[in-house]
Structure formats: structure tokens, C-alpha cells
BAFI-3210 file (N, C-alpha, C; in Angstrom, 3 decimals, decimal comma, padded with zeros to 6 digits):
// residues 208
n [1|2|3|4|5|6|7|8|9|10|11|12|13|14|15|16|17|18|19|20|21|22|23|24|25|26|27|28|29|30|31|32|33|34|35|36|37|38|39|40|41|42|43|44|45|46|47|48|49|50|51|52|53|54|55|56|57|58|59|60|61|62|63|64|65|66|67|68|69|70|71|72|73|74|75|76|77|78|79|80|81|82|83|84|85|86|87|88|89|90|91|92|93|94|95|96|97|98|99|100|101|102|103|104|105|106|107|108|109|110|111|112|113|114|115|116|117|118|119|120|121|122|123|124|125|126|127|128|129|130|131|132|133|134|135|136|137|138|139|140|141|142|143|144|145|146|147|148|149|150|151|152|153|154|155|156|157|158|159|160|161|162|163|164|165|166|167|168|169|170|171|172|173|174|175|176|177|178|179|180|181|182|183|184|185|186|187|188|189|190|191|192|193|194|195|196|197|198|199|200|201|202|203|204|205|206|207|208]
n.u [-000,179|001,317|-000,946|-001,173|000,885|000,330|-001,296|-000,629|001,281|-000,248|-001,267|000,443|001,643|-000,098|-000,878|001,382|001,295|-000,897|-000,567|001,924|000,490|-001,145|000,439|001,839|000,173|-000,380|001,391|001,192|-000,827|-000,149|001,635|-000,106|-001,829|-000,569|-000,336|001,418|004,311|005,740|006,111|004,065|002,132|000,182|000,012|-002,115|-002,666|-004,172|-005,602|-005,062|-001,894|001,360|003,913|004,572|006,960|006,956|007,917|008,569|009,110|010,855|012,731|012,013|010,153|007,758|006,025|003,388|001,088|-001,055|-003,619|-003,667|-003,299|-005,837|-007,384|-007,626|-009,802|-011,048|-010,560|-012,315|-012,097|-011,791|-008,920|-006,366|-003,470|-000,969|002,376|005,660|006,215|003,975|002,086|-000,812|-002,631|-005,084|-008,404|-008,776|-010,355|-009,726|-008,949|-008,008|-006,221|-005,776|-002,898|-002,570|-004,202|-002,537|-000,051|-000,854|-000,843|001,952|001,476|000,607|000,789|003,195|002,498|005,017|005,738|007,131|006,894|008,237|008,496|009,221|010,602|010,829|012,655|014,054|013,236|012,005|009,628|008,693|006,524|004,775|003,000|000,673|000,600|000,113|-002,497|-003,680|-003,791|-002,477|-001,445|-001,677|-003,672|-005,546|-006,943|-008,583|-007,480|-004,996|-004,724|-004,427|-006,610|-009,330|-009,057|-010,833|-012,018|-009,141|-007,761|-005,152|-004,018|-002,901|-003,237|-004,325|-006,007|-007,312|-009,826|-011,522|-009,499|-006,892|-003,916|-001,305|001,567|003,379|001,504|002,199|002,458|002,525|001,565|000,753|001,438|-001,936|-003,823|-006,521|-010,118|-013,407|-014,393|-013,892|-012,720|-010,140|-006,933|-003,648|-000,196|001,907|004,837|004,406|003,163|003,618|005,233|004,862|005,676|007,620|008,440|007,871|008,393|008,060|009,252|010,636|010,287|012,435|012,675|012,396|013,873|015,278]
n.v [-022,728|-020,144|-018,624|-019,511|-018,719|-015,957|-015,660|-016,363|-014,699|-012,342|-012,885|-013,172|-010,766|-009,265|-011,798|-011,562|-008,804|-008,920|-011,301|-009,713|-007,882|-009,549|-010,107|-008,222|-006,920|-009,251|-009,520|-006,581|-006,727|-008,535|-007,558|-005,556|-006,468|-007,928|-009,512|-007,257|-007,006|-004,092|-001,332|000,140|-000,955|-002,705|-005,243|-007,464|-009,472|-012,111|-012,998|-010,606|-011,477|-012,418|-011,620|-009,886|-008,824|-008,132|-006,771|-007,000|-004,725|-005,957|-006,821|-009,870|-011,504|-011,789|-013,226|-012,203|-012,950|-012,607|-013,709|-013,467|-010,425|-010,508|-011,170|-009,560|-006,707|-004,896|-001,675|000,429|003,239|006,610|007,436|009,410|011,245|013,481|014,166|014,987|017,178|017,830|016,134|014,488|011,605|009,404|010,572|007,120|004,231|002,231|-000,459|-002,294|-003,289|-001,508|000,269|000,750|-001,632|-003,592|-003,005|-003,724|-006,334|-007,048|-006,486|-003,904|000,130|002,654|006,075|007,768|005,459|004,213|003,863|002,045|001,852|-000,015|-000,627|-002,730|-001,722|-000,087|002,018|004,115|005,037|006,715|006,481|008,039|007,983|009,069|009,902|006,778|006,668|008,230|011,066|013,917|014,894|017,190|018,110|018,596|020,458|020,055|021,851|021,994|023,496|024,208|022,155|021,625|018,793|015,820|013,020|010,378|007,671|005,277|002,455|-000,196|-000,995|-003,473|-003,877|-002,398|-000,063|-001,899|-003,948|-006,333|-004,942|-003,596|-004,059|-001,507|000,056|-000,299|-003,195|-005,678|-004,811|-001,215|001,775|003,565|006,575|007,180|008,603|009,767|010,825|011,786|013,979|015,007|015,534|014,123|014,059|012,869|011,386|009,373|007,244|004,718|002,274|-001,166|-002,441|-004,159|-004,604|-004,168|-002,212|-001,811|000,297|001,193|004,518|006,968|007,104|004,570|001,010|-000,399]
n.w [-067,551|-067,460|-067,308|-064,398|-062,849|-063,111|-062,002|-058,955|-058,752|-058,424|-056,202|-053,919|-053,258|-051,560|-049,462|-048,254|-046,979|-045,499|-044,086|-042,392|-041,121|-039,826|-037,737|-036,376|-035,456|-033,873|-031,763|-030,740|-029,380|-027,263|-025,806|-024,690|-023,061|-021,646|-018,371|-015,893|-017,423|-017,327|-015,534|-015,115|-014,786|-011,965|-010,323|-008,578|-005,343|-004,926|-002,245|000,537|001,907|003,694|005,925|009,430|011,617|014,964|017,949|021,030|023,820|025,497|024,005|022,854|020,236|017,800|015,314|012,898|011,358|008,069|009,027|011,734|011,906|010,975|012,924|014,599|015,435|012,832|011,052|009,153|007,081|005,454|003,575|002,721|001,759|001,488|-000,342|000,148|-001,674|-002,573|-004,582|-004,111|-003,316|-002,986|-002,345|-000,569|000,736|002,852|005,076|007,936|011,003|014,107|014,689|017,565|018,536|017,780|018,968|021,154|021,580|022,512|025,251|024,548|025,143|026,806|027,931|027,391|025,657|022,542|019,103|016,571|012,941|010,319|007,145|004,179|002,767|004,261|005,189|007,792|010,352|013,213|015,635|018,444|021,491|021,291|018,870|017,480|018,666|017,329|017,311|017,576|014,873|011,802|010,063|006,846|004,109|000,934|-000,710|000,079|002,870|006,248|008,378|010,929|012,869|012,282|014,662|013,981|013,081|013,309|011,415|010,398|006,858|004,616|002,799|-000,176|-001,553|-001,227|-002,068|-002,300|-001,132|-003,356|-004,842|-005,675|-004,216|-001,496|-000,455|001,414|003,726|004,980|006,871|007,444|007,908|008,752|008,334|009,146|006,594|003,548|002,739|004,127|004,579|005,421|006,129|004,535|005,149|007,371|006,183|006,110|003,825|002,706|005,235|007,459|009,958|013,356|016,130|019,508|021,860|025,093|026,611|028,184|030,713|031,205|030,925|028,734]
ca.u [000,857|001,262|-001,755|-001,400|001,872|-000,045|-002,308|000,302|002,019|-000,870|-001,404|001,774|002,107|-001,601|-000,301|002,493|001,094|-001,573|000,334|002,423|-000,109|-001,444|001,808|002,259|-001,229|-000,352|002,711|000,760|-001,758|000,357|002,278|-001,018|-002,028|-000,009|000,048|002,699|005,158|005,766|006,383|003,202|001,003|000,234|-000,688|-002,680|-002,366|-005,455|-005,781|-003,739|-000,683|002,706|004,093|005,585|007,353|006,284|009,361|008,469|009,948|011,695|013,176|011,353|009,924|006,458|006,288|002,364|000,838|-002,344|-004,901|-003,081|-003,694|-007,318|-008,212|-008,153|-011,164|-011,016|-011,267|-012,208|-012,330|-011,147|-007,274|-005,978|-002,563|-000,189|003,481|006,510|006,534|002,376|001,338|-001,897|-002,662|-006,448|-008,922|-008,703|-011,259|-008,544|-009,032|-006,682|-006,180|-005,594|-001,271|-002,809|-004,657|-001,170|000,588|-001,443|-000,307|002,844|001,372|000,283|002,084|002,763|002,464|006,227|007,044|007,323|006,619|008,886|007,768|010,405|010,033|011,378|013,454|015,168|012,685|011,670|009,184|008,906|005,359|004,708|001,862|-000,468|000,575|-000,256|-003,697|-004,802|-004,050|-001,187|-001,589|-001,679|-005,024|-005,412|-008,197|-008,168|-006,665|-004,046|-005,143|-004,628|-008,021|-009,892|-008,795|-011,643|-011,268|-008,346|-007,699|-004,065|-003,813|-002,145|-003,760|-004,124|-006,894|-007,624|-010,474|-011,974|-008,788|-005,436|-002,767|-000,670|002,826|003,344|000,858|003,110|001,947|001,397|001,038|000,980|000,362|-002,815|-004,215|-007,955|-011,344|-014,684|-014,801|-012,814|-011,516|-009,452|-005,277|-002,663|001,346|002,483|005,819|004,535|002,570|004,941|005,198|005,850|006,051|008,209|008,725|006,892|008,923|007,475|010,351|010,042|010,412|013,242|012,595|011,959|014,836|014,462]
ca.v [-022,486|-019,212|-018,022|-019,736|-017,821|-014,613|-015,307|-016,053|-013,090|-011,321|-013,117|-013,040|-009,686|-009,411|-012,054|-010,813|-007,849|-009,836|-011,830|-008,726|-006,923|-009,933|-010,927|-006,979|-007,097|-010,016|-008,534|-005,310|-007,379|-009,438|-006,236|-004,680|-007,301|-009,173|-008,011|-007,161|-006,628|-002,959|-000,970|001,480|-002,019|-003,272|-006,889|-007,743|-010,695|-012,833|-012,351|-010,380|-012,235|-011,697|-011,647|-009,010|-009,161|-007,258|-006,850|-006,531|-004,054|-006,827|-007,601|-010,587|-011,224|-012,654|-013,381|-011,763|-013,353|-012,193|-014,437|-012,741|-009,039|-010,355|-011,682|-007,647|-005,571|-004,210|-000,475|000,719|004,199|006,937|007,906|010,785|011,836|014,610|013,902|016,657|018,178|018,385|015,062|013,876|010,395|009,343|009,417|005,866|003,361|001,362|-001,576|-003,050|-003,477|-000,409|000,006|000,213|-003,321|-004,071|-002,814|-004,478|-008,125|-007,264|-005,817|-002,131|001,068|003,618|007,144|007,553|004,612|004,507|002,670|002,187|000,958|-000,177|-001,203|-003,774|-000,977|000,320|003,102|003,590|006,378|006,946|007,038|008,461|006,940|010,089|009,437|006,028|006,688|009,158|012,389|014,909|015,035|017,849|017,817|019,808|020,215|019,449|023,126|021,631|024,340|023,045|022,389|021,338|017,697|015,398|012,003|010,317|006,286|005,146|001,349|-001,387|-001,201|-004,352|-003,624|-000,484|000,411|-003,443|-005,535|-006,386|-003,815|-003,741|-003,538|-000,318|000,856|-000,429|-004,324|-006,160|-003,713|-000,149|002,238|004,742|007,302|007,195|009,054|009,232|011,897|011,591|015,308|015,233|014,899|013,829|014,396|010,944|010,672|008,256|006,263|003,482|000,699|-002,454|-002,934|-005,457|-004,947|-003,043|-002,268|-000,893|001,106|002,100|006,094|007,074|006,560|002,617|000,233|-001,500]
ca.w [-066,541|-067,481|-066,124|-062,964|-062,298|-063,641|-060,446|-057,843|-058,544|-058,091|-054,910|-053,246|-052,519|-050,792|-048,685|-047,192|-046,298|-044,528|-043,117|-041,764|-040,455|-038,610|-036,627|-036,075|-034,151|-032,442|-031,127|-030,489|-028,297|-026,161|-024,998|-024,144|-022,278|-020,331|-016,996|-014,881|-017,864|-017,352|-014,586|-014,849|-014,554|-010,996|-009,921|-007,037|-004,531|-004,740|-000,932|001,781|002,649|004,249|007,572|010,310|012,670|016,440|018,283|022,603|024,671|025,980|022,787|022,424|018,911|017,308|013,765|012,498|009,251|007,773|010,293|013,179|012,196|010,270|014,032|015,423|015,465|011,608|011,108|007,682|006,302|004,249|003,464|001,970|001,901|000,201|-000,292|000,502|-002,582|-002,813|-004,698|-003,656|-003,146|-002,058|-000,995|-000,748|001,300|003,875|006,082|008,789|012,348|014,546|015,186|019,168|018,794|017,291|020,058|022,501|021,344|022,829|026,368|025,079|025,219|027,788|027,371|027,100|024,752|021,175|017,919|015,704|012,283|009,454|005,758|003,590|002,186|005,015|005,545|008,940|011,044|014,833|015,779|020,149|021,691|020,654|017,037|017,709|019,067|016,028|017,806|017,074|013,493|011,250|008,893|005,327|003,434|-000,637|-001,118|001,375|003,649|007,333|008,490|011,955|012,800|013,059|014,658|013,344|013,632|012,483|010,950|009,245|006,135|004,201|002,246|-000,454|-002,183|-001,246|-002,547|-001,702|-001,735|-004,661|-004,396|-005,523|-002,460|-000,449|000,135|002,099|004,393|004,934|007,774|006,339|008,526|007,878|009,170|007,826|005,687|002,241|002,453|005,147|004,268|005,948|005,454|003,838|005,058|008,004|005,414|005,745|002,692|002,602|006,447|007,834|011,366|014,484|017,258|020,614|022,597|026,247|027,025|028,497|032,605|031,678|030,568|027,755]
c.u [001,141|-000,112|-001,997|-000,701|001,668|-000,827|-001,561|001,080|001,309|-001,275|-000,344|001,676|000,810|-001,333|000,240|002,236|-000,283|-001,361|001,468|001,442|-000,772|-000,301|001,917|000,869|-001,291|000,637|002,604|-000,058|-001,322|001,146|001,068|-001,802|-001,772|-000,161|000,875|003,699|006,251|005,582|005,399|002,188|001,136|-000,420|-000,992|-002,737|-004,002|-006,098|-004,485|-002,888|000,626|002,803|004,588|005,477|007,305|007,492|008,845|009,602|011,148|012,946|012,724|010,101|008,702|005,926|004,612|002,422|-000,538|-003,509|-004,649|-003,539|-005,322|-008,016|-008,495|-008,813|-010,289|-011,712|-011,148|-012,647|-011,734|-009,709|-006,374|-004,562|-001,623|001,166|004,253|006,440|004,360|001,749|000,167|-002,136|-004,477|-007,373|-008,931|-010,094|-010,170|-008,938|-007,899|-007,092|-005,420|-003,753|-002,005|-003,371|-003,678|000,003|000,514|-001,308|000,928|002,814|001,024|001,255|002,008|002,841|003,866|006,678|006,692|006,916|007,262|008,845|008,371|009,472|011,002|012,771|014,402|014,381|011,750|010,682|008,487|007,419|005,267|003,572|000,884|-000,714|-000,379|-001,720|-004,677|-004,912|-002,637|-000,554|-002,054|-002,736|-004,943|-006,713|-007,779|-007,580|-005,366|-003,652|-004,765|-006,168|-008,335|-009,520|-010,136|-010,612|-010,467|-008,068|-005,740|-003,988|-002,961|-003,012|-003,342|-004,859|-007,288|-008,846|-011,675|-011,315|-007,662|-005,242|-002,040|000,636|003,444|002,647|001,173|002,674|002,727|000,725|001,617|000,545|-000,867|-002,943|-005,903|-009,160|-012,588|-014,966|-013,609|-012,612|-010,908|-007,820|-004,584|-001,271|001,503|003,462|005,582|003,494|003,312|004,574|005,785|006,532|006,095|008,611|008,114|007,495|008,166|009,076|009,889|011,045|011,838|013,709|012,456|013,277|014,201|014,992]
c.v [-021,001|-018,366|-018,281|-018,531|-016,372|-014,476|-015,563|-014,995|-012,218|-011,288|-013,095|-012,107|-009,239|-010,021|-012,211|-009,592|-008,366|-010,073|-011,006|-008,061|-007,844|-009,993|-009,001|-006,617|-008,097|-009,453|-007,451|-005,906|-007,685|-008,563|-005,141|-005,521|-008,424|-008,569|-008,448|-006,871|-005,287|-002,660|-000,190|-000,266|-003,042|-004,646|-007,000|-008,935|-010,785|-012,567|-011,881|-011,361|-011,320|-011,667|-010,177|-009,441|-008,055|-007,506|-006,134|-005,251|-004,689|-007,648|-008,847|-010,486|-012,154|-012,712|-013,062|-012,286|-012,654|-012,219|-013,850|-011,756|-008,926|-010,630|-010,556|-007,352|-005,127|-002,764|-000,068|002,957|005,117|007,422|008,839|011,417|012,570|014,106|015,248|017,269|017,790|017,470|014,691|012,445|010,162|010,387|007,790|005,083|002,313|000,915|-002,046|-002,555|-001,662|-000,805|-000,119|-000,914|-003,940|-004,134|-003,911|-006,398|-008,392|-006,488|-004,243|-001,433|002,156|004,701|007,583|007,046|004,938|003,333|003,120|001,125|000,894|-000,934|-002,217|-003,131|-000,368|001,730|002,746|004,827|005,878|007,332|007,326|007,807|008,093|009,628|008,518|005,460|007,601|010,622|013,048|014,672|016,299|017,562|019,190|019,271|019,685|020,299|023,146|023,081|023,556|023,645|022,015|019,895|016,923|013,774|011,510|008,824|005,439|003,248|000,867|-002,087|-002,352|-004,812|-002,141|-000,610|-001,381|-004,521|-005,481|-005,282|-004,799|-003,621|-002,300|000,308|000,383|-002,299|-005,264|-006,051|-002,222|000,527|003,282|005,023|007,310|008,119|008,718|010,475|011,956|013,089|015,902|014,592|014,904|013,716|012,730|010,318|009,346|007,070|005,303|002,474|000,041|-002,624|-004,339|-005,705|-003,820|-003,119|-001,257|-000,855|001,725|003,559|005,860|007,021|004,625|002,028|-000,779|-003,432]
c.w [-066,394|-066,629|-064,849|-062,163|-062,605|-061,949|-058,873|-058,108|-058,099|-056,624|-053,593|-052,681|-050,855|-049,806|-047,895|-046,305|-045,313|-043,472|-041,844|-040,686|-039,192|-037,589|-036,105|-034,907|-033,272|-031,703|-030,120|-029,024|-026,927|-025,276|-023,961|-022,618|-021,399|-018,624|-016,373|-016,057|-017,909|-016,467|-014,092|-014,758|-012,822|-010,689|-008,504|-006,828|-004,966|-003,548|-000,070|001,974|003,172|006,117|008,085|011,403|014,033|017,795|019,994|023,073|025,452|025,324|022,252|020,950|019,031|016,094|013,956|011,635|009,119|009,022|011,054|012,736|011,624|012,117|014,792|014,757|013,955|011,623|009,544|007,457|005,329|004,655|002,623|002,340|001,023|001,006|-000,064|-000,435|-003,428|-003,670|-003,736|-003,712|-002,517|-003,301|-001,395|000,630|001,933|004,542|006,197|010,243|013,062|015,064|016,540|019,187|018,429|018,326|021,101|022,725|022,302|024,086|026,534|025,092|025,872|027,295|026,910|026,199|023,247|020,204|017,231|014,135|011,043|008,400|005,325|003,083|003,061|005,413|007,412|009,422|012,847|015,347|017,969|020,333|021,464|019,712|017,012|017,582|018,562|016,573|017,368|015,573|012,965|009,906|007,804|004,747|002,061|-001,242|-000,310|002,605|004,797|007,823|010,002|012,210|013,417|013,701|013,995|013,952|012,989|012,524|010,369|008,300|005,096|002,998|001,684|-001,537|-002,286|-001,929|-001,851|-001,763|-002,259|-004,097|-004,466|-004,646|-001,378|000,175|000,264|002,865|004,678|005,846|007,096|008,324|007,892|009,271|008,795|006,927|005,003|001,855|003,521|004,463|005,304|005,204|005,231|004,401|006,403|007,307|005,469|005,034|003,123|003,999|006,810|009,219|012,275|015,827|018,429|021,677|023,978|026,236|027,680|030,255|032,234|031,195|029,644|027,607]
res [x|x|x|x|x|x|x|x|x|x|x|x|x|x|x|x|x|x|x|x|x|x|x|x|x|x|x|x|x|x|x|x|x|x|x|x|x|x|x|x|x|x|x|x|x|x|x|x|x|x|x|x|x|x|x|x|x|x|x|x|x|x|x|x|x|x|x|x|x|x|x|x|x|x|x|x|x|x|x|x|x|x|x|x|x|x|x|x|x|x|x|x|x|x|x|x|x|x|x|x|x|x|x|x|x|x|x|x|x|x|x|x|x|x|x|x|x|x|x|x|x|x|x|x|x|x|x|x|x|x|x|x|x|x|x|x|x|x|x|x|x|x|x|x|x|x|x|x|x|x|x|x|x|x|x|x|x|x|x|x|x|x|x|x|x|x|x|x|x|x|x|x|x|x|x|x|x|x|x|x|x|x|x|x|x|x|x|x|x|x|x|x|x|x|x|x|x|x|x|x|x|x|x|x|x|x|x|x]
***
């Protein structure tokens, strides 16, 4: 008897610390790997979803879901934008429907009218029908130099780098600015996240 309890003593301690070190690695694990727990970890939709809403000149409304903006002409390329205080973002690889094939659901837009394009958050930006149509934009190189503007296509990106958008990149949709050449920037602040509504506004000779 004595020597049994000579050998659990000796075993005991061995044990515990075992036993410690596993549960301290499971612990360690399940934190590393869960996803979504943590705020620096993003989760992606399986596929695009989500609705908006496309708000007439007439005030008349038309609820958008995925199928609706997947059924417009798809424009894909690159996206590159710097924030106000000189963050970079991009280049990125963006697919979605052109805001003017967006427009055009609800009769098009005259040179005069406006788009007005709101977030979930309460953020909103004022695009003209230039904007609109990928012109009167301000281009920078990667030294955020301003540079030569090539073509320029502006979307409702729904798609980045060939998956969903994430929620942190603003999803379920987002406007991007894209071209074909991945060193071209654009100012961010009309990047709009997490768009939830698309209003077209007539100019100021029309009545709305």
C-alpha cells in the first residue's frame, strides 16, 4: 500500500499539469478560431443578398433584391480609393451593376437631376449625372499625386475580390468607382456602405 501511494504521489502532480495545459490549449484554440467573435474578424455571406430600395422622381418606390441588380449588364474592374486623412484602401477587383443601369429602372436621368444615395447608417452622398456617368472625378496616382483620369465606370458593387462583400466593406452593397488599371485612386468619401436607398431627384427647372 505504501508503495502504491509512493506512485500516486508521484503521479498526481504530472497530471495536473497535463491536464492544465490541455484545457489552456483548448481555450487558446476556440478563441482563435471561431469566426466572427472579434471585431478584427470578418464573415462573408455565402452569396450576395439584401435589398434597396430606388425611390422615382415621382416619389414612387421599388424595392431591388440581389436578382434585380444581378439581371443588369455586370461591370467588373479595379477599385482603389484613399480616405480624408490618406488611408489607402485597394486596389480591389469589384463587380456590380452600373448606378446609370440603376437609374434607368426608374426612367433614367437628365442632365440636371441627381442621385442621391443613403446608407443604413444615416450616411448619405449627392452624386450629378456626370458623377453618375464616371466623369468629374478627381484621379491620384499611388504617391496620391493627381494624375490623368482614364475612363472611369461608377457601380453598385456587390462583389470584391470574387466574393461577397463583407460587412465591414460595406455589404451588401457599396458604391466603388472602378477602371482597368489597379493604380488609379479615387477620394472615398462617395464610396457609400451599406446602401439602403437610391434616390433620383429632378434639377431644379423640373418639379419633383
Amino acid at each position: 500500500m505504501i508503495y502504491i501511494r509512493n506512485i500516486l504521489r508521484g503521479f498526481l502532480p504530472v497530471f495536473l499539469v497535463v491536464l492544465l495545459l490541455a484545457f489552456s490549449a483548448g481555450c487558446t484554440g476556440s478563441a482563435e478560431s471561431a469566426p466572427g467573435d472579434n471585431g478584427n474578424q470578418k464573415v462573408a455571406a455565402e452569396e450576395p443578398s439584401g435589398n434597396i430600395t430606388l425611390v422615382y422622381k415621382d416619389g414612387t418606390e421599388k424595392i431591388l433584391n440581389y436578382d434585380d441588380l444581378s439581371s443588369l449588364p455586370q461591370q467588373t474592374g479595379w477599385g482603389y480609393s484613399v480616405s480624408t486623412v490618406g488611408i489607402k484602401y485597394g486596389p480591389y477587383r469589384c463587380t456590380g451593376p452600373l448606378l446609370s443601369d440603376i437609374a434607368g429602372l426608374s426612367g433614367g436621368m437628365k442632365e440636371d437631376d441627381l442621385m442621391w444615395v443613403s446608407a443604413d447608417d444615416g450616411y448619405m452622398w449627392v452624386f450629378d449625372y456626370e458623377q453618375v456617368n464616371g466623369d468629374g472625378y478627381i484621379t491620384l496616382d499611388e504617391n496620391l499625386r493627381e494624375r490623368e483620369s482614364p475612363e472611369l465606370k461608377v457601380i453598385l458593387m456587390h462583389t470584391i475580390d470574387g466574393h461577397p462583400l463583407e460587412y465591414n466593406d460595406g455589404a451588401p452593397y457599396r458604391v466603388a468607382i472602378i477602371s482597368d488599371s489597379d493604380e488609379v485612386i479615387t477620394e472615398g468619401s462617395c464610396w457609400v456602405k451599406w446602401v439602403s436607398e437610391i434616390e433620383i431627384k429632378g434639377g431644379p427647372d423640373e418639379e419633383s
